[in-house]
C-alpha positions in Angstrom: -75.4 75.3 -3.6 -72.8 73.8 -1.7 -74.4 70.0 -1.6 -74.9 70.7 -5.8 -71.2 71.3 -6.0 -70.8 67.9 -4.7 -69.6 65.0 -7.2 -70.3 61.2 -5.9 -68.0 60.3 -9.1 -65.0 61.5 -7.6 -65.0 60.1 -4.3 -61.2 59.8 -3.0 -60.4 56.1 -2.5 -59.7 55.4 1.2 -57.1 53.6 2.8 -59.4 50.1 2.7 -59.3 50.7 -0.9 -55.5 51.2 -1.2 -55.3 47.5 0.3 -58.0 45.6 -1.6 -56.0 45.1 -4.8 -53.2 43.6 -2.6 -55.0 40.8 -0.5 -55.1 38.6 -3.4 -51.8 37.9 -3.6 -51.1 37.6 0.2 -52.7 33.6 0.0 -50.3 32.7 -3.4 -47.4 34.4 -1.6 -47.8 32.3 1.3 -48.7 29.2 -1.1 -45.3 29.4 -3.0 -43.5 29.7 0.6 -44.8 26.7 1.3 -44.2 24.9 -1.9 -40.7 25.9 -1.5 -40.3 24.5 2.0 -41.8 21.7 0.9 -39.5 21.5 -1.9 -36.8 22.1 0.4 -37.4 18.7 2.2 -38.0 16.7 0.0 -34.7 17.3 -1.4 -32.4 17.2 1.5 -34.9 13.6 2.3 -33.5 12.6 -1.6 -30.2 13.5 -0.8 -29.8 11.7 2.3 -31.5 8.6 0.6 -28.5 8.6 -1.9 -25.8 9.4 0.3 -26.9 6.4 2.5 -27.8 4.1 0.0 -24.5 5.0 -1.7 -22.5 4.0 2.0 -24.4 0.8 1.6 -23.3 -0.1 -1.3 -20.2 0.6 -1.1 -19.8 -1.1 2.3 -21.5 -4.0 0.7 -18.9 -3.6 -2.2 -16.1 -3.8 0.3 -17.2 -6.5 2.6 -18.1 -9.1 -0.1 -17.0 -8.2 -3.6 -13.8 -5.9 -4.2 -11.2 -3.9 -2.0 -8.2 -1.9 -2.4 -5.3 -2.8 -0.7 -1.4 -0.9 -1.0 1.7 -2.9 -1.3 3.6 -1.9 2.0 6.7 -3.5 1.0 9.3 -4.6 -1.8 8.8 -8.7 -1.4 6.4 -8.9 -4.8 9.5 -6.8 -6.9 9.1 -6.4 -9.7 5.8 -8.1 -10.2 4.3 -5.4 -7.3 6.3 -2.4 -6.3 6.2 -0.9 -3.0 3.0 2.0 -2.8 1.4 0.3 -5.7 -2.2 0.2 -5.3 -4.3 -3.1 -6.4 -8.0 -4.4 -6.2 -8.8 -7.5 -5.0 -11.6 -10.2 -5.9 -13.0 -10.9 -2.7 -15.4 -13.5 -4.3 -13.0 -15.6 -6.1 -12.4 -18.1 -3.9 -16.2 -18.7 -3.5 -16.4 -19.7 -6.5 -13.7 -21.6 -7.7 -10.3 -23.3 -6.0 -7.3 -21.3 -5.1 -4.8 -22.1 -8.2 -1.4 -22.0 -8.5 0.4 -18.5 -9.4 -2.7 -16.5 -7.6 -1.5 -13.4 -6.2 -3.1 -13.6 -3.0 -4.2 -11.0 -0.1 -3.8 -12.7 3.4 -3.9 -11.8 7.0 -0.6 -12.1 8.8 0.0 -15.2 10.2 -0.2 -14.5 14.5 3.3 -15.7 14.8 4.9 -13.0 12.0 6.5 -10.1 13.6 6.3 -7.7 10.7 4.1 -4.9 11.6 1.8 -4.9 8.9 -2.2 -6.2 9.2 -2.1 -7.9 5.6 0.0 -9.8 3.6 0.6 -10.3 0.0 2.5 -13.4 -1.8 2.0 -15.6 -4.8 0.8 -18.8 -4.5 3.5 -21.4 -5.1 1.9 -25.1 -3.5 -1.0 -26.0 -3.3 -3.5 -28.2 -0.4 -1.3 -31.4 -0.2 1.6 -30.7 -2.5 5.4 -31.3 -1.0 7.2 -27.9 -1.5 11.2 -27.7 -1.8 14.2 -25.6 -3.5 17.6 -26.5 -4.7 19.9 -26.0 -7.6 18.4 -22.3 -7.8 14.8 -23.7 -8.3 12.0 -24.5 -6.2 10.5 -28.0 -7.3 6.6 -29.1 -6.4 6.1 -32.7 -6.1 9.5 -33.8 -7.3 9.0 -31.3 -10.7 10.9 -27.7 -11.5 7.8 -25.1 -11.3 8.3 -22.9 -14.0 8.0 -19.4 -12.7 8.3 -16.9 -15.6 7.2 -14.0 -13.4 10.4 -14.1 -11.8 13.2 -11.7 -13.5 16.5 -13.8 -15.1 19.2 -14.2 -12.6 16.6 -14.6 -9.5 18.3 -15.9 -6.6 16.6 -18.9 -5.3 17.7 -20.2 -1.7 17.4 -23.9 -0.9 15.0 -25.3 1.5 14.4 -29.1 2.5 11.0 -30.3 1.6 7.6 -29.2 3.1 4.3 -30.8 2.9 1.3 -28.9 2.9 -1.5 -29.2 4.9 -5.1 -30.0 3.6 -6.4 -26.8 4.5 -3.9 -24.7 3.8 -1.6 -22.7 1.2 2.6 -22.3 0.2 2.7 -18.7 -0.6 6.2 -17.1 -1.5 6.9 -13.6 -2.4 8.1 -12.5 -6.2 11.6 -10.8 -4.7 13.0 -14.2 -3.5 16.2 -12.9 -1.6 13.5 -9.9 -0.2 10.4 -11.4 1.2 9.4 -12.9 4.8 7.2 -16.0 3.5 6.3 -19.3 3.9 9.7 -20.3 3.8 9.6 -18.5 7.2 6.1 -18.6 8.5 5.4 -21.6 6.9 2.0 -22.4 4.9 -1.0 -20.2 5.7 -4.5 -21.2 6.1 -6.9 -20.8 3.6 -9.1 -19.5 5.8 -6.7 -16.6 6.2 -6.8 -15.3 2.7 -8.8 -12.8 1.7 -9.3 -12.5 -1.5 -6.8 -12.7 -5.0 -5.6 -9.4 -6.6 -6.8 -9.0 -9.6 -5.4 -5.9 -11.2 -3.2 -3.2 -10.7 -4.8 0.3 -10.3 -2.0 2.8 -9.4 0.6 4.2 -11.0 -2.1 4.4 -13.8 0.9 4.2 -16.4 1.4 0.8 -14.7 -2.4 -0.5 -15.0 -2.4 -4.4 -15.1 -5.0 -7.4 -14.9 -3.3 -10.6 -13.6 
């Protein structure tokens, strides 16, 4: 009576059972973890990509093409103020001849004393054209060079005339009774100059293209 009492429907599951239903998703669990890593890398591989292709260019930017330079000093007044911020076209000069009225980045000549790495002036004479001042005005080959960038009542110190080299530049700065310049250095090397500002980024209420 005991073995007819017994029902083979109702078997209680053991614990083999219990884990069968779960094994399944043991292989997709492990899948997606993988994925994810996966994932993961190939990210932090993109992001490094851009970061370093984004240094490049912008060293490649800097080196041949544009770079910001501040104005350290009150010699460009009132054209440049001191702590203005401009831009500077390093390819210019590539392309075309330095002209007169340029307002030109250089390195400092070895023989100035100021303690600054760069320069900034406005080209006044140009390869093989005699330079001099008097009667207030500074005169280029015998004619007065109109400078309309200069503010009415400019004081203009006379100097005896100066030939300038072949290879070489008379740069002056804007504030005429304020700046250390080829009056005092004397002309600077083309070669030297690196590059012509092109436009003035900061103050932004003070934005201008030259």
């Amino acid at each position: 009576m005991e073995q007819g009492s017994e029902d083979p429907g109702n078997d209680e599951p053991g614990p083999e059972r219990d884990s069968a239903p779960d094994s399944p998703d043991r292989p997709d669990r492990a899948a997606r973890l993988r994925q994810r890593r996966r994932r993961g890398v190939r990210q932090t591989i993109e992001w490094v990509i851009l970061i370093g292709g984004a240094l490049l260019v912008a060293l490649i930017v800097k080196t041949f093409l544009f770079q910001a330079f501040y104005i350290p000093s009150d010699s460009m007044v009132p054209t440049l103020k001191r702590h203005d911020r401009v831009l500077v076209n390093k390819l210019s000069y590539k392309l075309h001849a330095v002209h007169r009225g340029d307002i030109v980045v250089f390195k400092k000549p070895p023989k100035e004393s100021l303690d600054i790495k760069d320069l900034v002036k406005r080209v006044v004479g140009l390869p093989g054209e005699t330079v001099e001042a008097h009667d207030n005005h500074v005169y280029v080959n015998g004619k007065q060079l109109k400078e309309s960038y200069l503010p009415v009542g400019t004081v203009q110190r006379a100097f005896s005339p100066q030939t300038v080299p072949r290879d070489s530049i008379w740069v002056m700065g804007d504030n005429r009774e304020g700046s250390e310049d080829s009056r005092v250095f004397g002309p600077i090397k083309k070669s030297s100059i690196v590059g012509r500002v092109f436009v003035r980024i900061w103050p932004l209420n003070r934005l201008h293209f030259f």
